[in-house]
C-alpha positions as CSV (number, residue, x, y, z in Angstrom):
1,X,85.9,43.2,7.6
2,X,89.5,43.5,8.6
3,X,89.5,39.9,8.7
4,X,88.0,39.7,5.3
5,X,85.4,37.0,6.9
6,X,81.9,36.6,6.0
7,X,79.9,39.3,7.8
8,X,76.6,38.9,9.1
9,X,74.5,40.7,11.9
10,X,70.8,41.4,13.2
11,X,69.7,44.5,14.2
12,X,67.0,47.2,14.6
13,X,66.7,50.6,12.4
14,X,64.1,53.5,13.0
15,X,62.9,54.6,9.1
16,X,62.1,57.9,8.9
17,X,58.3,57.5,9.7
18,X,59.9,56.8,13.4
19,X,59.1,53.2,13.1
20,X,61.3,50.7,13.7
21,X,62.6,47.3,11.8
22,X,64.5,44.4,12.0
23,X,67.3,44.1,9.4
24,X,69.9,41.0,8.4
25,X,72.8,42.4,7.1
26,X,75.2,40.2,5.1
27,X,78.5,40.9,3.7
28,X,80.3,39.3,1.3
29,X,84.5,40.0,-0.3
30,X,85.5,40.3,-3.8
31,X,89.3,38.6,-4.2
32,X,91.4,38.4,-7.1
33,X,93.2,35.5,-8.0
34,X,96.1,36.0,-5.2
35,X,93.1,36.3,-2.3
36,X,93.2,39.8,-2.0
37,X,90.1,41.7,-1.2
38,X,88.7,44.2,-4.0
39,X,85.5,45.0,-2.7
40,X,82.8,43.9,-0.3
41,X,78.9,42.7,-1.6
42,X,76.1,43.3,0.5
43,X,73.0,42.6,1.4
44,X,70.1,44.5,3.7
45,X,67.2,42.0,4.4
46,X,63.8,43.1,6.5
47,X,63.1,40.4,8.9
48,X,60.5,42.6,11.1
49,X,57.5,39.7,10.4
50,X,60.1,36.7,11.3
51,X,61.5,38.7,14.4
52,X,57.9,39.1,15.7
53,X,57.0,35.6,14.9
54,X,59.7,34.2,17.2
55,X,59.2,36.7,20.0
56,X,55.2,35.7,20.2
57,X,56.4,32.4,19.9
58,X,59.5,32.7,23.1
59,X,56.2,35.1,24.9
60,X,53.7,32.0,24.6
61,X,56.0,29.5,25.9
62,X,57.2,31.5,28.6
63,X,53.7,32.6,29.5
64,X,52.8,28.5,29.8
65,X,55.8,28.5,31.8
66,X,55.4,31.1,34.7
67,X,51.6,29.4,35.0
68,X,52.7,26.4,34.6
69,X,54.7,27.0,38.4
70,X,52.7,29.8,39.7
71,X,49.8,29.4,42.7
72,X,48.1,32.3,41.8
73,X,47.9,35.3,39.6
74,X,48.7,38.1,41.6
75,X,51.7,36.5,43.5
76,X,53.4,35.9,39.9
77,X,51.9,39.2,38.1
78,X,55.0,41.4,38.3
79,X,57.0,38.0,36.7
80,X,54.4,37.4,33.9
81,X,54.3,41.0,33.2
82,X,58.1,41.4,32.8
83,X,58.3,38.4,30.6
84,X,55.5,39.6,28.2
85,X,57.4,43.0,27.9
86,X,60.8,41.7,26.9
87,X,60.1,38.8,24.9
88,X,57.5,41.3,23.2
89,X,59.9,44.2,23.0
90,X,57.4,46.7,25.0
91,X,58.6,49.1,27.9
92,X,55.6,49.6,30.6
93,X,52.8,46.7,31.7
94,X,50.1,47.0,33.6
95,X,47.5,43.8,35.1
96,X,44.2,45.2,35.6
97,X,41.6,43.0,37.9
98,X,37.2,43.9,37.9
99,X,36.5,44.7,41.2
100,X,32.8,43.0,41.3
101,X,31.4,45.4,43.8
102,X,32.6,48.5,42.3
103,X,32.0,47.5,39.0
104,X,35.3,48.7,37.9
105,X,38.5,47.4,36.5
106,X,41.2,48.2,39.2
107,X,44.9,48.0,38.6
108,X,46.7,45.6,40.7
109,X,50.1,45.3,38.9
110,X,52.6,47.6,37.0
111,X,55.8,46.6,35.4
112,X,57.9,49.0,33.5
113,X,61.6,48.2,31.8
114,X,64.2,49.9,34.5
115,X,66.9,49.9,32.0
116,X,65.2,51.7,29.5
117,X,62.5,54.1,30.7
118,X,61.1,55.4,34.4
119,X,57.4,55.9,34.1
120,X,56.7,57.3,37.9
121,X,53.6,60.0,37.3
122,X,52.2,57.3,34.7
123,X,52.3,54.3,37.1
124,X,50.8,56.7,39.9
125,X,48.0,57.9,38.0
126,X,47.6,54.1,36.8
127,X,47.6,52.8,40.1
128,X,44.9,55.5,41.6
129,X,42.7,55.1,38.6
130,X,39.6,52.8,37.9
131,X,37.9,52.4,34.6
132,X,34.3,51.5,33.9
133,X,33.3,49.2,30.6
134,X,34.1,51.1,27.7
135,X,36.2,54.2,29.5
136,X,40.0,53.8,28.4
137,X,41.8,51.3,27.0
138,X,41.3,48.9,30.1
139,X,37.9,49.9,29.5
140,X,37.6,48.8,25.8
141,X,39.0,46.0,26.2
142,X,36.7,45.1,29.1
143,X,33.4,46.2,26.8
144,X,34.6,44.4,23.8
145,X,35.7,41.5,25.2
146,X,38.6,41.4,22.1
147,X,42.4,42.9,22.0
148,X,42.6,46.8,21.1
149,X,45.6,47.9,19.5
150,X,46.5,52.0,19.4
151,X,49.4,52.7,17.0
152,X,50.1,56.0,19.5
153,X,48.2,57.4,22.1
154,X,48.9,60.9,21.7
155,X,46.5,60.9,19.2
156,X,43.6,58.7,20.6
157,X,40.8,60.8,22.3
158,X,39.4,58.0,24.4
159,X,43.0,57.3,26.2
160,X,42.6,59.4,29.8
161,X,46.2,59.6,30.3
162,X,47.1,61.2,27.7
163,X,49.2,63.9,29.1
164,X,50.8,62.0,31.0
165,X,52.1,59.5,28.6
166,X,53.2,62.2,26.4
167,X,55.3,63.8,29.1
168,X,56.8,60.5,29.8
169,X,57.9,59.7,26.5
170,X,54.7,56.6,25.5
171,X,53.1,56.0,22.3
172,X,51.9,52.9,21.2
173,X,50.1,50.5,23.3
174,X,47.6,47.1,23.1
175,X,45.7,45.6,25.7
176,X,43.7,42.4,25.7
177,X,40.8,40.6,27.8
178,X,41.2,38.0,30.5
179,X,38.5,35.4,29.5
180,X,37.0,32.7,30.9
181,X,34.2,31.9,28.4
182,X,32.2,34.9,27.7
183,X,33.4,36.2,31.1
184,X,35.7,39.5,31.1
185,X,38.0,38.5,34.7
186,X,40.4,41.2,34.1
187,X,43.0,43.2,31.1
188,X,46.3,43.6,30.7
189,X,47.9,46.8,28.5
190,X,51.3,47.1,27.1
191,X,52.7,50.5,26.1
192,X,56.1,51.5,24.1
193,X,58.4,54.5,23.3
194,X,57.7,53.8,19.8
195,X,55.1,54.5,17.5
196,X,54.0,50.8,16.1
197,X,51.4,49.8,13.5
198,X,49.0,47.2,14.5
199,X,50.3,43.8,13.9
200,X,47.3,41.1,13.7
201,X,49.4,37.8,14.2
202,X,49.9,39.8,17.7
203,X,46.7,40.6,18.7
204,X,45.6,37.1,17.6
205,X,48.6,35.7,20.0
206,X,47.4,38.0,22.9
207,X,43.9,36.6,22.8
208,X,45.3,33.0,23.5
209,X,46.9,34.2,25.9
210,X,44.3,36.1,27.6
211,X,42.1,32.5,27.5
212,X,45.3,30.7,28.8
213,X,45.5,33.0,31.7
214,X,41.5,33.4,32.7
215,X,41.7,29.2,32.5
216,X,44.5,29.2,34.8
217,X,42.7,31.8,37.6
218,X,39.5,29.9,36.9
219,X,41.6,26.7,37.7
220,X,43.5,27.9,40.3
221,X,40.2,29.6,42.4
222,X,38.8,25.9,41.8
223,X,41.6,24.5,43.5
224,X,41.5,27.4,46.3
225,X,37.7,26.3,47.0
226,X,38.8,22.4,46.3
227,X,41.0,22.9,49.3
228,X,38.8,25.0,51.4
229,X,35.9,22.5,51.3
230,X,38.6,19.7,51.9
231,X,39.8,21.8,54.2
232,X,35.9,22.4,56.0
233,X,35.0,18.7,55.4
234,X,38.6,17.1,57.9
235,X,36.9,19.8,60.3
236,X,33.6,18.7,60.4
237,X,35.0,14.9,59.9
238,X,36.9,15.5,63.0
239,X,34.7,17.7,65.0
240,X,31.3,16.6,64.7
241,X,29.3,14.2,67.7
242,X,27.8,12.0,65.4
243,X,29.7,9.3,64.0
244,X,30.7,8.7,60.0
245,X,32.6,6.2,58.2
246,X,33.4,4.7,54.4
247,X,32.4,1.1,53.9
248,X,33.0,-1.1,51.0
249,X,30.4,-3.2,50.4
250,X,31.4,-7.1,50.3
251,X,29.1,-9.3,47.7
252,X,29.3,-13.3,47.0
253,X,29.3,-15.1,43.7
254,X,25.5,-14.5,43.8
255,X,25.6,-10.4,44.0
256,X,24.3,-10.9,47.0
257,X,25.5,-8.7,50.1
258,X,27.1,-10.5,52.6
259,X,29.6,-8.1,54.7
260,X,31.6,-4.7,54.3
261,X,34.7,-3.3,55.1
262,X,35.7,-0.3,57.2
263,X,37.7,2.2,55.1
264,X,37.6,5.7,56.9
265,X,36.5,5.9,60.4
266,X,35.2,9.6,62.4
267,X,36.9,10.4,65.5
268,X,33.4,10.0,66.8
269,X,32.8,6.2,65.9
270,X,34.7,4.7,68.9
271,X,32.4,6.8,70.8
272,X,28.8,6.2,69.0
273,X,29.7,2.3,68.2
274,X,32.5,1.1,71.6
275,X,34.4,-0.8,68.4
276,X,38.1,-0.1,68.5
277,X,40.8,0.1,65.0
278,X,37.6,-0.3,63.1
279,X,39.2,0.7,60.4
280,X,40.3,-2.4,57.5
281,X,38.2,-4.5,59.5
282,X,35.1,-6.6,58.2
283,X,31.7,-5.7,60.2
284,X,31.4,-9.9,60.3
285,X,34.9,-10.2,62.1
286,X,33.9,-8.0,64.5
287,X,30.2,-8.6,65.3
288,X,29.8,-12.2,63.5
289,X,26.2,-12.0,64.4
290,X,25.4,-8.7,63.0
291,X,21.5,-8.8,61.5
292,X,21.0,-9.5,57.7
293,X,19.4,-6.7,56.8
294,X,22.2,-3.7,57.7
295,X,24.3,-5.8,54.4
296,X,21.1,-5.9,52.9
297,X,20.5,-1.9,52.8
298,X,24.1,-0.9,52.6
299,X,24.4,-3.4,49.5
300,X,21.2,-1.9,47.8
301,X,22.8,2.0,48.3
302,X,26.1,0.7,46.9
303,X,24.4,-1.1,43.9
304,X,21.5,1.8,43.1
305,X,22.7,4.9,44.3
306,X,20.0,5.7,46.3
307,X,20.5,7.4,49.1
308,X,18.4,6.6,52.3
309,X,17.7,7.4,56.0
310,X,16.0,4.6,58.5
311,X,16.6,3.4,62.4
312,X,17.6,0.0,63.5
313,X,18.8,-1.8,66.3
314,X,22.3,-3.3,66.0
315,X,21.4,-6.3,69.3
316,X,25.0,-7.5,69.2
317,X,26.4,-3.7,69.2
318,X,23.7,-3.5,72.3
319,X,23.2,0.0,70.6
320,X,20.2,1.6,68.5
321,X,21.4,4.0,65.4
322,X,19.9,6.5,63.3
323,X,21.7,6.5,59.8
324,X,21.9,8.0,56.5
325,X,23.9,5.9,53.8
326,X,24.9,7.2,50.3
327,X,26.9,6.2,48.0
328,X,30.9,7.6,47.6
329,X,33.0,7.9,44.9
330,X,33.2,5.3,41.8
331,X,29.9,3.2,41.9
332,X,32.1,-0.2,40.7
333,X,33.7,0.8,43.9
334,X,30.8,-0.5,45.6
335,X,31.8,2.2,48.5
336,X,28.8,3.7,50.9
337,X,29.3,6.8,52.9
338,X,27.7,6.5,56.5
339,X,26.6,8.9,58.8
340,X,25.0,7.7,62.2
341,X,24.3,8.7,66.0
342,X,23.5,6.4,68.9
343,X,20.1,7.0,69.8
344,X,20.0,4.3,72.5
345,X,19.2,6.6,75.1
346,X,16.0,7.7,73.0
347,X,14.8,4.6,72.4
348,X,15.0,3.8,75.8
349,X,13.4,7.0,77.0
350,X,10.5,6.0,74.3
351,X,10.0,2.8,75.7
352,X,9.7,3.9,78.7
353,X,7.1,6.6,78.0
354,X,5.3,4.1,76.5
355,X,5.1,1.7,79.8
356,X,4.0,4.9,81.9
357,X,1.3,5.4,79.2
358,X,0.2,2.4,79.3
359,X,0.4,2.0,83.3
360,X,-1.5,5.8,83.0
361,X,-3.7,4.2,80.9
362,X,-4.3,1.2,83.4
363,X,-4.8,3.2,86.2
364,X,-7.4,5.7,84.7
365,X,-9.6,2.2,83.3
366,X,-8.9,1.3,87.3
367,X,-10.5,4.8,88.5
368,X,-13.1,4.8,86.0
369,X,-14.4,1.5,87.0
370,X,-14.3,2.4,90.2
371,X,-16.2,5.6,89.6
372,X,-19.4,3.5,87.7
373,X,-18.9,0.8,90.6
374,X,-19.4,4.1,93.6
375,X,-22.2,5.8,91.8
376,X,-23.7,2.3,91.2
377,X,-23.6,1.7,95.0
378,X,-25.3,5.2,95.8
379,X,-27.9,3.8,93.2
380,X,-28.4,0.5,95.2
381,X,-31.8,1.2,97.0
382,X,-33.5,2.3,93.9
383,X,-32.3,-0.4,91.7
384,X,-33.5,-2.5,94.5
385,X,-36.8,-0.7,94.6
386,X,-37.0,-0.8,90.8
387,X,-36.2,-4.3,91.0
388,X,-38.4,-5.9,93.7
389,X,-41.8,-4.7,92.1
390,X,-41.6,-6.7,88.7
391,X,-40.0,-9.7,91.3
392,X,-43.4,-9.0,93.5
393,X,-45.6,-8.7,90.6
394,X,-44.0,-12.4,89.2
395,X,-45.0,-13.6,92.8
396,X,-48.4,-12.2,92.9
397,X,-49.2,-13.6,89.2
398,X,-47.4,-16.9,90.2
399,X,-50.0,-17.3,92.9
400,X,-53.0,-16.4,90.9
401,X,-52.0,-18.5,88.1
402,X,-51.7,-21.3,90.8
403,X,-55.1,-20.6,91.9
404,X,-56.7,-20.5,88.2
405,X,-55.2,-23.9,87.8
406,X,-56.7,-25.2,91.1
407,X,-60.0,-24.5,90.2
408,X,-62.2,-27.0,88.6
409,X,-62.1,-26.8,86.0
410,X,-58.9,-25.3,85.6
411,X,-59.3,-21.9,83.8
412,X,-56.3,-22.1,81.3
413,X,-57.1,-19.1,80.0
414,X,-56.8,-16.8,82.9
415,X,-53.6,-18.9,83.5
416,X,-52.3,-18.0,80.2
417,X,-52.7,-14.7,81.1
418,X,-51.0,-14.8,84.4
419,X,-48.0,-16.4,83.3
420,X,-47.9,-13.6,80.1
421,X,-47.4,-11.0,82.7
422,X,-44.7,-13.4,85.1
423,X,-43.1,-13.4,82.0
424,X,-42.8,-9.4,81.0
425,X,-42.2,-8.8,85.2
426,X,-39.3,-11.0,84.5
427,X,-37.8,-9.5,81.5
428,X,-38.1,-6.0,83.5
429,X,-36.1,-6.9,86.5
430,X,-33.5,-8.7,83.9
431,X,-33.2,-5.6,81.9
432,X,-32.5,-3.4,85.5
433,X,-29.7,-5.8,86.1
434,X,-28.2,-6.1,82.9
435,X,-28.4,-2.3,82.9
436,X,-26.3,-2.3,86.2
437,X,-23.9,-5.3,84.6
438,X,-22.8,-3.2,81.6
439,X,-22.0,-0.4,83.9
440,X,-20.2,-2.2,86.8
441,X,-18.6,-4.5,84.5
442,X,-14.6,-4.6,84.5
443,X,-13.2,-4.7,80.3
444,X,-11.3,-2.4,78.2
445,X,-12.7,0.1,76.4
446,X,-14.4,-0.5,72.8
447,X,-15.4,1.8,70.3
448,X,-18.4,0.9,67.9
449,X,-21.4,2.7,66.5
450,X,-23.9,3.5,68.4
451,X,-27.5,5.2,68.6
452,X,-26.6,8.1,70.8
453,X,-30.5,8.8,72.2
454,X,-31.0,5.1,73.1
455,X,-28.1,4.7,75.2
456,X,-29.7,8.5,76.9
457,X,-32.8,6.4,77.8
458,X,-31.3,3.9,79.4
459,X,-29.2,5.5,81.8
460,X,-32.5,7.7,82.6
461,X,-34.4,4.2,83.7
462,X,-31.6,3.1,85.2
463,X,-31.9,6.5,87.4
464,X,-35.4,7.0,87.6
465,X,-36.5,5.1,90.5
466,X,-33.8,7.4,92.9
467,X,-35.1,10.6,90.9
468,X,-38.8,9.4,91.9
469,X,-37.3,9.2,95.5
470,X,-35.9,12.5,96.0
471,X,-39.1,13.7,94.6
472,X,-37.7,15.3,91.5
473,X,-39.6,16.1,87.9
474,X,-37.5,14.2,84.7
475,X,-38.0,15.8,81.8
476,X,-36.5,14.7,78.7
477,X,-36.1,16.6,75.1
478,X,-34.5,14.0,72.8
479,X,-33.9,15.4,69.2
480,X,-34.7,13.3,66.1
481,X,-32.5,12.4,63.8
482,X,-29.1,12.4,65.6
483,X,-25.9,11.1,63.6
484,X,-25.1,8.1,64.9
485,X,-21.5,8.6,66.5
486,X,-18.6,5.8,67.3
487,X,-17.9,5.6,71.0
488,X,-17.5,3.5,74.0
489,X,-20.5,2.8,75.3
490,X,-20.0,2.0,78.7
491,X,-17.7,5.0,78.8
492,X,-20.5,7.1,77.2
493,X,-23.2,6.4,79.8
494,X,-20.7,6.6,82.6
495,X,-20.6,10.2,81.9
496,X,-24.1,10.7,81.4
497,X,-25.1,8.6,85.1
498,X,-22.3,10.9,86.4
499,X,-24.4,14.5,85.2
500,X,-27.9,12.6,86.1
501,X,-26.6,11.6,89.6
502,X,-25.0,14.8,90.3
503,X,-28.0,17.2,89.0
504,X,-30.5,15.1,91.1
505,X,-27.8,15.2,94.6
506,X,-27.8,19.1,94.1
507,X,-31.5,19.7,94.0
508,X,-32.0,17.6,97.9
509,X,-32.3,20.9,99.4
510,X,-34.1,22.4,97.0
511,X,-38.1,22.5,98.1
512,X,-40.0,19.9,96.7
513,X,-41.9,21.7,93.9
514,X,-39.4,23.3,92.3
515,X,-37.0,20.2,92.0
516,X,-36.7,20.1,87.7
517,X,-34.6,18.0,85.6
518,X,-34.6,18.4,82.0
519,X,-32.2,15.9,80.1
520,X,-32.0,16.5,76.6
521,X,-29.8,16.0,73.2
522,X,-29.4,18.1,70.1
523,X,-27.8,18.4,66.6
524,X,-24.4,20.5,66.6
525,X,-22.5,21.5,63.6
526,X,-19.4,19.8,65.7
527,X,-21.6,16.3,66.5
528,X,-24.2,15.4,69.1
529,X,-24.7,17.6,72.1
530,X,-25.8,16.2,75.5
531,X,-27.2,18.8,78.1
532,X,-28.5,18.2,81.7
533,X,-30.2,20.8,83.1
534,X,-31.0,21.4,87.5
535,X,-32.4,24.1,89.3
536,X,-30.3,23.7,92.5
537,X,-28.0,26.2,94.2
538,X,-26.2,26.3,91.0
539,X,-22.3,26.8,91.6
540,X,-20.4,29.2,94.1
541,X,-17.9,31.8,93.7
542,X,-15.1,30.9,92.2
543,X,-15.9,27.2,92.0
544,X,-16.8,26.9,87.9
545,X,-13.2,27.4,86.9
546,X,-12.0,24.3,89.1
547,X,-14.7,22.3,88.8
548,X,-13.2,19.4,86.2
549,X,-9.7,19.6,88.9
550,X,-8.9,16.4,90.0
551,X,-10.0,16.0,94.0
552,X,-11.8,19.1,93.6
553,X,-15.3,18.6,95.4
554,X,-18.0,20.5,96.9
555,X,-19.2,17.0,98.7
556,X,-18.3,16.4,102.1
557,X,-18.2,12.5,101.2
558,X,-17.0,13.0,97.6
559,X,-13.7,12.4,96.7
560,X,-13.7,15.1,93.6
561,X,-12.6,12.4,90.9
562,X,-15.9,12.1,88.8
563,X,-16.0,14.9,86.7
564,X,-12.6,15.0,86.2
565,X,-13.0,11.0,84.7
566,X,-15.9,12.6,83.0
567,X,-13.5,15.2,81.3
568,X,-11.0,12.4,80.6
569,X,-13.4,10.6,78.5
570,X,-15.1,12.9,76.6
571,X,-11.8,14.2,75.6
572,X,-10.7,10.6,74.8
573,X,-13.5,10.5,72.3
574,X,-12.7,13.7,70.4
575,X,-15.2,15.9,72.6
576,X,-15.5,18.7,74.9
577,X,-17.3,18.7,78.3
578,X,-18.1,22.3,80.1
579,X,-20.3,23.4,82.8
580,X,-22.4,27.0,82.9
581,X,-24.8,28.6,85.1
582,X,-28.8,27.9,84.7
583,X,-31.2,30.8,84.6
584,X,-32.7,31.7,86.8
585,X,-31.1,28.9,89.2
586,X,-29.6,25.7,89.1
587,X,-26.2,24.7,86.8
588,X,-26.2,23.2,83.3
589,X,-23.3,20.5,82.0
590,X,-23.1,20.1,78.6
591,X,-21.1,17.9,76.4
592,X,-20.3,17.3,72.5
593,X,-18.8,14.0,70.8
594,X,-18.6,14.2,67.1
595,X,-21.1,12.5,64.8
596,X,-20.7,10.1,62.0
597,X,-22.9,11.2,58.8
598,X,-25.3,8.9,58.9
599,X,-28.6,9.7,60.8
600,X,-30.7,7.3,63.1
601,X,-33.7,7.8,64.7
């Protein structure tokens, strides 16, 4: 004033309610006509509302700021606190953070002016306390998911540090919610020496910012897991066995795929494919014969999407994969994500299992042919028997027919006759050895349908002239209206020749009249049931539980192979084959094969 200049000056004035305001103050000289000053004009202006406008203005872009630079919200708390208090004109902040498991807001930051106030029993308690949804002003905030605004705590009965803050000199105070959405992350409170009337424009600014920040933790915990599954997927790129690459798919004028390109190679691939700096390299520069169809299911992955898993053989590679292709990044990329192991040695090991199976397979047709072929040859007399009377009878009739034709006249009626049982002495000995044909002959095995009681009765002729030998009484029980069943036949009666033969060897020392043999089939709910019953010495200790053990015999001339082949082939059809003791003597062999639904007679 001295200098009789213009005055003007900003400052703050507390009005008698103890509330503060922001005043322009503006000065201006009276001179007469030789410049000297007569008196000074003034003017007192309240700029409170444009002060605040400016500082919410400096505290939102110096908010955008600190996040703008900061990697997370805890490291730049105490900076983003401080900054909010000065540009905001408030003396103590705290940054409170809900601790999920408690269920409880827990303070993890306190800021307080240094040059203006020292808060040290109110940040204590702050720090040690916790506050549940709708306890304290934390806790408001938290329920109501909005800013709260207390002109001065003193006098606010849901504010727990009330003592405190009054001892220390506090009074008003807002707090706002961290949002992300509808979700409450965390609060942050302000509190002043001064008593201050809410200010709406205020709270409205501290919402946006309480958006701005639960969008930048939200961000920033996106880019923390971002960089941890980055992180987990270089590890597993680089530590796993199987081998993974990007390809871009290569396609002619036509769309038509015709080769790719090797983008990002595993660690692993050298290893799973022997190709070196695969990397930038087209799979047709490398392996120019590579087959047509790899291009063909890469390309149709690149072009639909479609994910999908298969094994091939790569013949130039020399190698056989197991892959799964999907498809990476932009689709106009025409980019296919592949993950593959060499499963050479697997393949391998398959094929090989597969010539031992069939080699296994081989050798068991070898030892059941040789099984029908042995207990044919212990059959031999009989069949010879069985086969010289119809041969005799053709003689015999042969002779009298010659006589009836030397007579004179020539009785062509007796002839007729003659040669009508040549004929039927014929067809008898042909059916003994087509019987014995079937049986010895060498082929692989055939499954058809077949009447199971007819096959029964055929094996029992074919055995009946050695059963007639050792003096032994045949019985059969053949059920009615058996299921026809699917099975080889020759395989089939092999079996029951085996159990026929065997039941009529164990009754030899048997006496004569109580030699029995009862053969005889039945209905099961599980199929067709076989059952051969002898009243020989039956079995000895211990011997029933080995019985079906290959080279296990009670012979002194077997070899212990046949019921073991038996075994094999029932089982081969689906069935089950078991042995039991008879009553009062003797043994009993049983076997099942499923049925088919239809019945035959």
């Amino acid at each position: 004033m001295a200098s009789g200049e213009i005055f003007e000056n900003e400052a703050r004035y507390r009005s008698v309610k103890r509330e503060y305001h922001w005043f322009l103050a503006r000065a201006v000289p009276l001179r007469d006509e030789q410049g000297n000053i007569l008196k000074w004009y003034g003017t007192l202006t309240d700029i409170t509302e444009r002060k605040r406008a400016e500082e919410r203005l400096r505290a939102q872009h110096t908010v955008a700021q600190i996040l703008a630079e900061a990697a997370t919200i805890e490291e730049v708390a105490p900076t983003l606190l401080g900054a909010m208090g000065e540009c905001l004109g408030w003396d103590v902040g705290a940054l409170w953070r809900v601790d999920w498991k408690a269920e409880a807001l827990r303070c993890v930051e306190l800021w307080h002016n240094t040059s203006s106030i020292e808060v040290p029993e109110f940040e204590r308690a702050t720090r040690e306390l916790t506050f549940v949804p709708g306890s304290g002003l934390p806790g408001r905030v938290w329920s109501s998911r909005k800013p709260e605004y207390i002109p001065d705590v003193l006098f606010d009965e849901n504010f727990t540090r009330i003592n405190i803050a009054q001892r220390e000199g506090l009074h008003a105070a807002f707090g706002f919610p961290i949002l992300l959405g509808s979700e409450v992350l965390g609060a942050i409170e302000f509190f002043s020496r001064e008593i201050r009337q809410p200010d709406q424009e205020l709270l409205n600014m501290l919402a946006t910012i309480g958006s701005q920040i639960g969008q930048f933790i939200d961000r920033k915990r996106a880019e923390a897991e971002l960089r941890e599954s980055e992180q987990n997927f270089r590890t597993l790129f680089e530590s796993i066995d199987e081998g993974f690459c990007t390809i871009e798919v290569l396609f002619d004028q036509n769309e038509k795929p015709v080769d790719y390109r090797f983008l990002k190679i595993s660690p692993s691939f050298e290893r799973q494919t022997g190709i070196k700096n695969a990397a930038g390299k087209r799979m047709r520069e490398i392996a120019p014969e590579h087959e047509e169809y790899w291009f063909e299911i890469y390309g149709k992955v690149a072009v639909t999407g479609e994910p999908v898993r298969f094994e091939s053989e790569a013949r130039q590679l020399g190698r056989w994969y197991d892959v799964y292709a999907f498809r990476v990044e932009d689709p106009k990329l025409g980019h296919v994500g592949i993950l593959f192991n060499d499963i050479t040695k697997r393949k391998r090991t398959e094929a090989e299992a597969r010539e031992n199976e069939r080699r296994y397979r081989e050798v068991q047709a070898e030892l059941m042919h040789a099984s029908r072929v042995a207990t044919i040859g212990q059959l031999m007399a009989s069949i010879a028997h069985e086969t010289k009377q119809p041969i005799a009878a053709a003689i015999a009739g042969a002779q009298a027919g010659s006589n009836w034709l030397k007579a004179q006249p020539p009785n062509l009626q007796e002839a007729q006759q003659v040669l009508g049982s040549i004929v039927s002495a014929g067809r008898r000995a042909v059916d003994v050895i087509d019987r014995v044909r079937a049986l010895i002959k060498k082929a692989p095995p055939q499954k058809e349908e077949m009447e199971f009681n007819g096959a029964v009765l055929e094996i029992v002729a074919l055995t009946r002239a050695e059963a007639m030998k050792n003096g032994i009484n045949v019985r059969t029980q053949l059920a009615d209206g058996l299921p026809a069943i699917r099975a080889d036949r020759v395989q089939l009666q092999q079996v029951i020749l085996n159990l026929i033969i065997n039941a009529i060897e164990a009754m030899r020392d048997v006496g004569e009249n109580d030699r029995k043999l009862l053969i005889s089939t039945r209905k099961e709910p599980a199929g067709v049931c076989f059952e051969v019953r002898d009243t020989g010495p039956g079995f000895a200790p211990g011997a029933l539980e080995r019985l079906f053990e290959a080279f296990y015999t009670t012979k002194s001339d077997g070899l212990g192979l046949g019921l073991s082949i038996c075994r094999s082939i029932i089982e081969s059809h689906n069935g089950r084959l078991w042995a039991s003791p008879n009553t009062p003597r003797g043994a009993i062999f049983s076997f099942i094969v499923p049925g088919n639904r239809v019945s035959t007679s």
